[in-house]
DRENPALO-439597 format. One line per 5 residues: for each residue x, y, z of N, C-alpha, C, O. Coordinates in steps of 0.2 Angstrom, whole numbers, plus 5000, padded with zeros to 4 digits. Example, Ala and Ser with C-alpha at 12.3 -4.5 7.8 and 13.67 -1.06 7.14 Angstrom:
# residues 2
5066/4972/5039/5062/4978/5039/5066/4984/5039/5071/4983/5042  5064/4989/5035/5068/4995/5036/5064/5000/5039/5067/5006/5040
This chain:
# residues 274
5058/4622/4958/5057/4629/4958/5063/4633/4960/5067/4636/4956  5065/4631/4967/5071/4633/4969/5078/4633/4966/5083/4635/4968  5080/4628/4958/5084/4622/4955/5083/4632/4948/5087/4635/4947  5076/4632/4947/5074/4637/4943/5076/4643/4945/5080/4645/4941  5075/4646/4949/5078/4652/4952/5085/4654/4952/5088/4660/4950
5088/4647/4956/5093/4649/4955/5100/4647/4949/5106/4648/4951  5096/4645/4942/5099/4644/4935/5098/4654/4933/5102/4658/4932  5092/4654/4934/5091/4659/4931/5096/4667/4936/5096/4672/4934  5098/4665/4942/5102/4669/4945/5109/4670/4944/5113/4674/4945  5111/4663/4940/5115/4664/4938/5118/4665/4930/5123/4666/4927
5111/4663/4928/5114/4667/4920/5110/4674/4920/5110/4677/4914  5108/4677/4925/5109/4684/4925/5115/4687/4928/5117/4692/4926  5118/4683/4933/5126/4685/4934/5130/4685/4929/5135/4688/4929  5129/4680/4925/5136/4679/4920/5134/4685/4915/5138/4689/4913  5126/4686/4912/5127/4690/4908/5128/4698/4910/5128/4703/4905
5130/4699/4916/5130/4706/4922/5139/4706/4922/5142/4710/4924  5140/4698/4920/5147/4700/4923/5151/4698/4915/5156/4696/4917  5150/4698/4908/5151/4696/4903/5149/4703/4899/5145/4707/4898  5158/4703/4896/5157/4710/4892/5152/4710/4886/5149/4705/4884  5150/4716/4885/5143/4719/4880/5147/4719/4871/5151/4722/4868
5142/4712/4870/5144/4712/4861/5144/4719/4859/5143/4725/4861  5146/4716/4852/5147/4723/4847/5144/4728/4842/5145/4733/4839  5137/4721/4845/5133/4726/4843/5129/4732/4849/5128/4737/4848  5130/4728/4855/5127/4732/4862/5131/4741/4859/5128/4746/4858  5138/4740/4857/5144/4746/4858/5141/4749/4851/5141/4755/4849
5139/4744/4848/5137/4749/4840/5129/4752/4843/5129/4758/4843  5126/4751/4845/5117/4754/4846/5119/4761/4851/5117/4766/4852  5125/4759/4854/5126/4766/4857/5128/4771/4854/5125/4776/4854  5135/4770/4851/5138/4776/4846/5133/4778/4841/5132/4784/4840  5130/4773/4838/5122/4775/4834/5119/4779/4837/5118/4784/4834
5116/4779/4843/5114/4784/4848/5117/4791/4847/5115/4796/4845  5123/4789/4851/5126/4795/4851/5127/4801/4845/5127/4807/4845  5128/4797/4839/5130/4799/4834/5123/4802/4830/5124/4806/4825  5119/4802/4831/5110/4805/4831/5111/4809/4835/5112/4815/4833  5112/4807/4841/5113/4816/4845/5116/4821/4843/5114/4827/4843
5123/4819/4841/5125/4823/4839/5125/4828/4832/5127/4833/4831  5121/4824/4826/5119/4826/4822/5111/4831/4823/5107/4831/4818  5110/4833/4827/5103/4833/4829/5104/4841/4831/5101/4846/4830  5109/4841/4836/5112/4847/4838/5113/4855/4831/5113/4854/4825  5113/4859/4834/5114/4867/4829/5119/4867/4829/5122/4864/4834
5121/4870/4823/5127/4872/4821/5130/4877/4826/5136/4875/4827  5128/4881/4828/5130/4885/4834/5133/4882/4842/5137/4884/4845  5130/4876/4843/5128/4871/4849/5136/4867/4846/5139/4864/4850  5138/4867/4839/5144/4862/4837/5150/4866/4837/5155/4865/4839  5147/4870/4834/5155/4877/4833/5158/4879/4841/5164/4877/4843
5154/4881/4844/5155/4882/4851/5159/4876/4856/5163/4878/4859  5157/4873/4855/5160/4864/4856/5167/4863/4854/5172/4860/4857  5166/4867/4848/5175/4862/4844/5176/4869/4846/5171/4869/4850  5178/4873/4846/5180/4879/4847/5185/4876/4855/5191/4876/4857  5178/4875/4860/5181/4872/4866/5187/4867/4864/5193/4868/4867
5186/4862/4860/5189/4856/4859/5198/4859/4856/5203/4857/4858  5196/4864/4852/5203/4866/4850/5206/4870/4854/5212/4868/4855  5206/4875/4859/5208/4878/4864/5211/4872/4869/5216/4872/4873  5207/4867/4869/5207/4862/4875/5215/4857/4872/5219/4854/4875  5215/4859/4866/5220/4853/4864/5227/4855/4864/5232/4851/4865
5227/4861/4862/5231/4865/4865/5238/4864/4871/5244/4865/4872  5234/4861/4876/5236/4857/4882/5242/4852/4880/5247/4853/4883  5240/4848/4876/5243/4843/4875/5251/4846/4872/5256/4844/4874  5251/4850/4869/5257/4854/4867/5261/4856/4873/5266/4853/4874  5257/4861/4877/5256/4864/4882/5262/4857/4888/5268/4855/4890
5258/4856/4888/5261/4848/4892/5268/4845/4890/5274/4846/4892  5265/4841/4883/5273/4840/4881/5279/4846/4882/5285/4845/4885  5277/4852/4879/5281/4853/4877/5285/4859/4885/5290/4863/4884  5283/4858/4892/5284/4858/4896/5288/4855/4899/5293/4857/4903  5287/4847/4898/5290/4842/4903/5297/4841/4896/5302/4839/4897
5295/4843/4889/5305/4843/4887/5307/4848/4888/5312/4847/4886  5307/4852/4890/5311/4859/4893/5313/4857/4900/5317/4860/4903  5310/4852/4902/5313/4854/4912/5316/4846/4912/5319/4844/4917  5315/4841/4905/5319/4834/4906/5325/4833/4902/5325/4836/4897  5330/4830/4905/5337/4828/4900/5335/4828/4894/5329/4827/4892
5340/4830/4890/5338/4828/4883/5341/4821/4883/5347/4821/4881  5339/4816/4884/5341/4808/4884/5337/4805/4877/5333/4809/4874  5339/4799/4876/5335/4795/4871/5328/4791/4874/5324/4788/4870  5327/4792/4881/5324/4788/4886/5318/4793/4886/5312/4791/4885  5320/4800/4887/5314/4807/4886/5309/4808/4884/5305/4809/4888
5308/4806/4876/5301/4803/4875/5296/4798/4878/5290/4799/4878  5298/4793/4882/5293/4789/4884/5289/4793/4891/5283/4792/4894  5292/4798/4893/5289/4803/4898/5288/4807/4894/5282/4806/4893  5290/4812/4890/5287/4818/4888/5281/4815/4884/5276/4818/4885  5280/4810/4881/5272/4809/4879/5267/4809/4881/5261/4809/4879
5270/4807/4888/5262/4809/4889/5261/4815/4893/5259/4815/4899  5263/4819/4890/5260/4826/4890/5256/4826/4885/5252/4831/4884  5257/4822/4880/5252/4823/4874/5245/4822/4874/5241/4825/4871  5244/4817/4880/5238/4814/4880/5233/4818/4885/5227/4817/4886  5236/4824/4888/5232/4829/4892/5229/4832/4889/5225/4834/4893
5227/4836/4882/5224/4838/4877/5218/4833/4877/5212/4835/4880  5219/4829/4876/5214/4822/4873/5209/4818/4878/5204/4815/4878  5213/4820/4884/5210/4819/4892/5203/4823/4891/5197/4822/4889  5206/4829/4892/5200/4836/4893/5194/4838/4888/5188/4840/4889  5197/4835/4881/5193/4837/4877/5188/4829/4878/5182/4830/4877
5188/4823/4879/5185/4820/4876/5182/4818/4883/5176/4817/4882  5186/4818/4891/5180/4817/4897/5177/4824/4897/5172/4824/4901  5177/4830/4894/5174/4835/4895/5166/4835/4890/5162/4839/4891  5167/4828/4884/5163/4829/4880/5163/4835/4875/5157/4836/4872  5166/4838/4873/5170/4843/4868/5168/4839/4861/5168/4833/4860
5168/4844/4855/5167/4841/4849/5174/4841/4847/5177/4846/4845  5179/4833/4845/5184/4835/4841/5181/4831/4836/5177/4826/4836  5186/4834/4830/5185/4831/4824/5185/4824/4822/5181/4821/4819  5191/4823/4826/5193/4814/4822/5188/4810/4827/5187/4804/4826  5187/4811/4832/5178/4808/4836/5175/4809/4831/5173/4803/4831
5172/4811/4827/5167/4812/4822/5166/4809/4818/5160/4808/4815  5174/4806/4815/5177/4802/4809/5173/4794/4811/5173/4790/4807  5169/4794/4817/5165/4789/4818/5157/4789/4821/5153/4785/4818  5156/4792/4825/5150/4792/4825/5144/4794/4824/5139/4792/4826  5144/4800/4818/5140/4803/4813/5139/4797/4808/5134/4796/4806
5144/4794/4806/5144/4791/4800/5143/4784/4802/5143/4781/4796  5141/4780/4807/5138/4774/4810/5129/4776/4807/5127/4771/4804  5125/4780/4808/5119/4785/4808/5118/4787/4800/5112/4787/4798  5125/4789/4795/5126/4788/4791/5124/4781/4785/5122/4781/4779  5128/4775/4789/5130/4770/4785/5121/4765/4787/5118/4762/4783
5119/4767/4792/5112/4765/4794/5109/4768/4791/5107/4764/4787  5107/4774/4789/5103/4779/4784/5103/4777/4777/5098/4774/4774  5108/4780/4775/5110/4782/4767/5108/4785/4763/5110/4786/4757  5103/4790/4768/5100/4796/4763/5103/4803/4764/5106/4806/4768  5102/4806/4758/5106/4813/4754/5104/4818/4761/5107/4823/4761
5099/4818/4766/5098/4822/4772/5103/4819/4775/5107/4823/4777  5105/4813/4776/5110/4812/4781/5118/4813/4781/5122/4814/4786  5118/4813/4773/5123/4816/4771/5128/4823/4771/5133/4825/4770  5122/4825/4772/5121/4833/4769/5123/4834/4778/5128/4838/4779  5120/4832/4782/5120/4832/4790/5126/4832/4792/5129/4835/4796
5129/4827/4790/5134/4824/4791/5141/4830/4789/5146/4832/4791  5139/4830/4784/5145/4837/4783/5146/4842/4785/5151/4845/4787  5137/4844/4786/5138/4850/4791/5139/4849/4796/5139/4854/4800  5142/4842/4802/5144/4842/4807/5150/4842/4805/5153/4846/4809  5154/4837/4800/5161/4839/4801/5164/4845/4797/5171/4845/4797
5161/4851/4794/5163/4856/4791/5164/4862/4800/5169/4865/4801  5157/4861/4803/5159/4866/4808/5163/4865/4812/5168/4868/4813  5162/4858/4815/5168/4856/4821/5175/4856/4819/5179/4859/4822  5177/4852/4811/5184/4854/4809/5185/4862/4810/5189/4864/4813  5181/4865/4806/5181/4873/4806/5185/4876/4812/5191/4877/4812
5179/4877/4818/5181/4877/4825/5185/4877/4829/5187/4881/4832  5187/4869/4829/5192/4866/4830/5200/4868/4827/5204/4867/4831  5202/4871/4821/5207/4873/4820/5205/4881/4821/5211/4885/4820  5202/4884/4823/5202/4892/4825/5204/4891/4832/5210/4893/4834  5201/4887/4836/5203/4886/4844/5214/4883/4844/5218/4885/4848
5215/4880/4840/5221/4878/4839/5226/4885/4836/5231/4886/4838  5223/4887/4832/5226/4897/4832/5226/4899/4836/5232/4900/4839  5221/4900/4839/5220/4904/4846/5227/4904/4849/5231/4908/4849  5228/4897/4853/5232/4895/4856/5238/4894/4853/5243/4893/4857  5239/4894/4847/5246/4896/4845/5248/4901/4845/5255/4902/4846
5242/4910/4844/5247/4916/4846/5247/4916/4851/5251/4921/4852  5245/4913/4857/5244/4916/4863/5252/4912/4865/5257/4916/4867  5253/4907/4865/5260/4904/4865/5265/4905/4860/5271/4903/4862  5264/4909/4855/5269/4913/4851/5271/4920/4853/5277/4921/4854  5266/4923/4853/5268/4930/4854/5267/4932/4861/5268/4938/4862
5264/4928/4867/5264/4934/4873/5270/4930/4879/5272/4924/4878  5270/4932/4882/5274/4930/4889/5273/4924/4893/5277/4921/4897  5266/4922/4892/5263/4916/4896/5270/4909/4897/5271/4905/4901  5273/4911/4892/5280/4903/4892/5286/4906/4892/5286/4910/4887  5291/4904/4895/5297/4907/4894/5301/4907/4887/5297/4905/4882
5305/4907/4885/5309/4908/4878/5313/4899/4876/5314/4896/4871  5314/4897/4881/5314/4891/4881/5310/4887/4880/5311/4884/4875  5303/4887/4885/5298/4883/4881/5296/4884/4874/5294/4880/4871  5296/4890/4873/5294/4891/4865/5299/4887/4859/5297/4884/4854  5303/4888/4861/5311/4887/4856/5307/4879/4856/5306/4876/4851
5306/4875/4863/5303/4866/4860/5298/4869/4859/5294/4864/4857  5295/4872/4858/5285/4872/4854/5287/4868/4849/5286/4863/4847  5292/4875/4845/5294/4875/4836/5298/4870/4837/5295/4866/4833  5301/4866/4840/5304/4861/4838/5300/4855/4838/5303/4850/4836  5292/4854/4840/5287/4849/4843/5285/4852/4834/5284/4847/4830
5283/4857/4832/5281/4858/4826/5286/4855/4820/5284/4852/4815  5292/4856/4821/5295/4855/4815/5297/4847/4813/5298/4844/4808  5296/4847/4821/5294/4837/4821/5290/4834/4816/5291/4829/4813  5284/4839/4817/5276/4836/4815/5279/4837/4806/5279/4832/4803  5282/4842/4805/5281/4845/4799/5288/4838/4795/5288/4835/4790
5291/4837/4798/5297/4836/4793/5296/4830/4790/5301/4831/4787  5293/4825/4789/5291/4820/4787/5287/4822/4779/5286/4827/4777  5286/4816/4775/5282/4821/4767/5278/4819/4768/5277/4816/4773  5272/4820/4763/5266/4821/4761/5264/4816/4763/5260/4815/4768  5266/4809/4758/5265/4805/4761/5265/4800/4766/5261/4795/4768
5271/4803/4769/5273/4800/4777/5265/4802/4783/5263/4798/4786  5264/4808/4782/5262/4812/4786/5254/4808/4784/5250/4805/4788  5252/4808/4779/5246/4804/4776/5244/4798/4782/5239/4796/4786  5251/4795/4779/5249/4787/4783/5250/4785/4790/5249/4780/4793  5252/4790/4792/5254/4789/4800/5246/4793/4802/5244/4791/4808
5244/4798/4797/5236/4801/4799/5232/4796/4801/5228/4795/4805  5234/4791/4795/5228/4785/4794/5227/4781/4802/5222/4782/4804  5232/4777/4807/5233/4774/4810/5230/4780/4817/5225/4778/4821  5232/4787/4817/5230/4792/4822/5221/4791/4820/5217/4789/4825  5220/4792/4817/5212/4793/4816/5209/4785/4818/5205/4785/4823
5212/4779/4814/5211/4773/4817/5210/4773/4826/5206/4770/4829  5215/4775/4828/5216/4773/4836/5210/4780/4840/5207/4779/4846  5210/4786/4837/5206/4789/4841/5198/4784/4838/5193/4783/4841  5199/4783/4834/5189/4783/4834/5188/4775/4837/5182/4773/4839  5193/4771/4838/5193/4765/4841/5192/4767/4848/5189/4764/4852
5193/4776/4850/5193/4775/4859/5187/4777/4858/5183/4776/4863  5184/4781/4853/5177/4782/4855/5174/4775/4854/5169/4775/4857  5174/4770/4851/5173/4761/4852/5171/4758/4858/5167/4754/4860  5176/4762/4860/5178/4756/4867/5178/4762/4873/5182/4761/4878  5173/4767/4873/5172/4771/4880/5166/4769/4882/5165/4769/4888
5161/4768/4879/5152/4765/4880/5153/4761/4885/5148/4757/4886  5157/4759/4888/5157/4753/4890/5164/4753/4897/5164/4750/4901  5168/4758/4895/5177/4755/4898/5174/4758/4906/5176/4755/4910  5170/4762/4908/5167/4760/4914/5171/4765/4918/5172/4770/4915  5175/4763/4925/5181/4765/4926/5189/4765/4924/5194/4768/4927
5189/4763/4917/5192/4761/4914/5195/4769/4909/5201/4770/4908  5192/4771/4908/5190/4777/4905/5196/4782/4904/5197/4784/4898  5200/4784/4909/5205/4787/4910/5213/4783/4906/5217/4786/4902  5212/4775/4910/5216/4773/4905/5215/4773/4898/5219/4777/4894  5210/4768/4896/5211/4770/4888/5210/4774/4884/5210/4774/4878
5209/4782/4889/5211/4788/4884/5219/4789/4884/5222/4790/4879  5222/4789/4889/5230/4789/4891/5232/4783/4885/5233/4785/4880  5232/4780/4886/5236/4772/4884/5236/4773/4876/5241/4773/4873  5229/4776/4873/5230/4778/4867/5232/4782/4863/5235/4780/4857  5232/4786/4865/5233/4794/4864/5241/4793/4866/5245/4796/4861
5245/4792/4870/5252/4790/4871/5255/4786/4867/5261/4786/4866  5251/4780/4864/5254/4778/4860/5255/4783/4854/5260/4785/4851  5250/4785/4851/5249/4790/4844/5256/4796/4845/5259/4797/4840  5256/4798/4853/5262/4803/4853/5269/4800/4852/5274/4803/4849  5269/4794/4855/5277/4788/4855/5278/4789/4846/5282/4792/4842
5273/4785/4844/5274/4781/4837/5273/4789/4832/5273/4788/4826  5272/4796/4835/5274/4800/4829/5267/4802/4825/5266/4807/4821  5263/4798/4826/5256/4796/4822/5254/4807/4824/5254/4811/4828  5252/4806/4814/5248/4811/4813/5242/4814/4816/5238/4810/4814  5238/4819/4820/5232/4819/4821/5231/4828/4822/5233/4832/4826
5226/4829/4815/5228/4835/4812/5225/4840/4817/5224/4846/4815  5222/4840/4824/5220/4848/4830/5224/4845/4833/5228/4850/4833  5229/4841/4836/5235/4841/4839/5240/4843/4837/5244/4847/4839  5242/4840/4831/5247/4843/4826/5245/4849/4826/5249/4853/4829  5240/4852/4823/5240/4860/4821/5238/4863/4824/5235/4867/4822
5240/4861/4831/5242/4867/4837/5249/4867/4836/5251/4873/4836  5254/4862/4835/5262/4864/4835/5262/4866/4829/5268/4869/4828  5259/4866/4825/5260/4868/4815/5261/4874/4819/5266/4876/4821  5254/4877/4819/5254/4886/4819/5258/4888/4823/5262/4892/4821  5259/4886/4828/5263/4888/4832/5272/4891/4832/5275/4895/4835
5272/4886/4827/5279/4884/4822/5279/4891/4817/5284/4894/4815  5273/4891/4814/5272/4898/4809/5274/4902/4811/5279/4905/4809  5269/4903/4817/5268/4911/4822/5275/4913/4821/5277/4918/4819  5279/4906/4824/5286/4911/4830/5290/4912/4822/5296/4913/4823  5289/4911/4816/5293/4911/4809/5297/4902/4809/5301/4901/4804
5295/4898/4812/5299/4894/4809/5297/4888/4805/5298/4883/4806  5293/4889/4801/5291/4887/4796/5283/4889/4794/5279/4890/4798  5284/4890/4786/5282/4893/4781/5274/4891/4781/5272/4885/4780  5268/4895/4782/5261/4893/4780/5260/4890/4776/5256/4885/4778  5262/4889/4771/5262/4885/4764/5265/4878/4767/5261/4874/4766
5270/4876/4771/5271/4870/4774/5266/4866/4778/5264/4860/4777  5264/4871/4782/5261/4870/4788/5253/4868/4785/5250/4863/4787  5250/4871/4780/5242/4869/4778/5244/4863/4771/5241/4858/4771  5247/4865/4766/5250/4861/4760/5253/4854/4764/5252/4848/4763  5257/4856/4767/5261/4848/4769/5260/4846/4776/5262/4841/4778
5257/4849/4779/5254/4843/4784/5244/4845/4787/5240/4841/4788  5243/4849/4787/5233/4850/4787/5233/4845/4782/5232/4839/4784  5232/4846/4776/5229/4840/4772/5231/4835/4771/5227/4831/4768  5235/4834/4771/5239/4824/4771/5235/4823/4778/5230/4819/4779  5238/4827/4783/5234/4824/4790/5228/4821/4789/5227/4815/4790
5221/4825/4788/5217/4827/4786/5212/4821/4784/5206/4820/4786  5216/4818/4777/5214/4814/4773/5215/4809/4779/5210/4806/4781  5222/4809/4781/5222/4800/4785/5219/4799/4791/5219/4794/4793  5216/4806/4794/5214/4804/4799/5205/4803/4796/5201/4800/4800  5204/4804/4791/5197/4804/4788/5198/4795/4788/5197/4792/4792
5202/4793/4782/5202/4788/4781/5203/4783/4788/5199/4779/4789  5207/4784/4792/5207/4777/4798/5203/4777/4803/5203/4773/4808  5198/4784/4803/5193/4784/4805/5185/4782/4801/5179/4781/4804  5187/4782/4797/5178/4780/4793/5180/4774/4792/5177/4769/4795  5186/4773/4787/5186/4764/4784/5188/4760/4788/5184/4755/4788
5193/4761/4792/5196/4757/4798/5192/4755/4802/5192/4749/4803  5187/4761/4805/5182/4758/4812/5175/4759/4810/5172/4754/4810  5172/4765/4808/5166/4766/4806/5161/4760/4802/5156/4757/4803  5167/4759/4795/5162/4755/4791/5165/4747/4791/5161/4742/4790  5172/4746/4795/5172/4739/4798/5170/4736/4804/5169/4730/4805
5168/4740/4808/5162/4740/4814/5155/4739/4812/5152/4735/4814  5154/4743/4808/5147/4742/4804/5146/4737/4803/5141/4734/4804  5151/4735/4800/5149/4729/4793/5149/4724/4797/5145/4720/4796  5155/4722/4803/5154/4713/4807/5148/4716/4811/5146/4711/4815  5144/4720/4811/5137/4720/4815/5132/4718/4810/5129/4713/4812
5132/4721/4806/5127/4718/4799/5128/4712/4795/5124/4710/4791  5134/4710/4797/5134/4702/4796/5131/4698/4799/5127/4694/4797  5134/4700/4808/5129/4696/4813/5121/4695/4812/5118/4690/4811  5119/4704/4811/5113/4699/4809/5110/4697/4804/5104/4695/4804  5114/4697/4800/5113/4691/4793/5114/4684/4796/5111/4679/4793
5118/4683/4800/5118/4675/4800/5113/4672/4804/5112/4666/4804  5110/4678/4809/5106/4676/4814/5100/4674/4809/5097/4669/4809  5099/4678/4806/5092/4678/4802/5095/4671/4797/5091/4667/4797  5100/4669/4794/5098/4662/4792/5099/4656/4797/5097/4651/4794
């Protein structure tokens, strides 16, 4: 008995102390992903509304620490991570952003398959995207047009913008694809990251700011912004980078994590079952 107890105390330790399969991290985001489709419309707009104002930050950030750092070649690897302060607030705050959505509606989705969930599923990413870029105006005239920043920070906003912008259609596309891929990976890997949480919001989101990668409510805080103060043309700012973005952040977020996560789950239990 005593031989029994204590097998059984320790294969409750190991499974207490052994990370949680993939499927444990998929029944959650399913979870979540129900709740959040379950929510009003008013209860979502309100949310991404927050989330776009909130990301704002990240520009905010950035584009503070390149105004008071050397212009070095070395600069970026700190001025990035002011990018990730946007990304902090919005996703430890529980904020609705867009390219989070690009995953967890669509797990509830691919589980479903019915034309209500479809239809759900839009109406959550039509409002939050919606939202979510009025909050990112907001905060572009307010950093355009009033006093809050001096003339200097302003002059690097448009230059954090024209960054975003200068790249083509295509460029900006596939670099979306990778940003959308990495943020819906961190909604993947938060169910779980524990204390951990603060890291793999920073580590990822820094890298997306490093490598350039598209991600269309952070970018289009510096897009608009870029418009506001005149240096570059509405027509660039929603033509050449919102919809390339847009698209790639859609793509590395549905096909990348959503329906490749899905599917090694519903494999497993196809194998179990034979």
């Amino acid at each position: 008995m005593a031989e029994e107890n204590e097998r059984a105390s320790e294969e409750a330790e190991a499974e207490e102390r052994s990370a949680p399969s993939g499927r444990i991290v998929y029944k959650a985001i399913v979870s979540e992903g129900e709740e959040e489709l379950a929510r009003p419309s008013s209860a979502l707009f309100w949310s991404g509304l927050a989330a776009g104002l909130s990301m704002g930050f990240s520009m905010i950030a950035e584009g503070l620490l390149t105004t008071h750092l050397p212009r070095e070649s070395w600069a970026p690897l700190l001025t990035k991570l002011g990018y990730s302060v946007g990304f902090l607030v919005v996703i430890l705050g529980r904020q609705q952003l867009f390219t989070e959505n690009t995953l967890t509606p669509i797990l509830p989705l691919l589980q479903h398959k019915t034309l209500r969930t479809l239809r759900n599923v839009g109406r959550l990413w039509l409002v939050v995207l919606v939202a979510n870029l009025i909050g990112a105006m907001l905060v572009a005239l307010v950093a355009a047009k009033t006093s809050a920043f001096e003339p200097e920070t302003r002059r690097v906003f448009a230059e954090l913008g024209r960054e975003a912008l200068q790249p083509g259609f295509a460029t900006i596309m596939l670099r979306g694809v990778f940003a959308g891929w990495l943020i819906a990976l961190i909604v993947w890997l938060l169910p779980f990251a524990e204390s951990a949480r603060v890291g793999v919001i920073v580590i990822i989101t820094y890298l997306i700011g490093l490598a350039h990668f598209s991600h269309v409510i952070a970018g289009a805080v510096v897009a608009f912004t870029t418009a506001v103060l005149g240096a570059a043309s509405w027509g660039e700012v929603l033509g050449g980078f919102i919809v390339p973005c847009l698209i790639g952040n859609i793509v590395g977020g549905v096909i990348l994590v959503a329906a490749l996560n899905y599917g090694q789950v519903v494999a497993g239990r196809e194998d179990q079952r034979v």
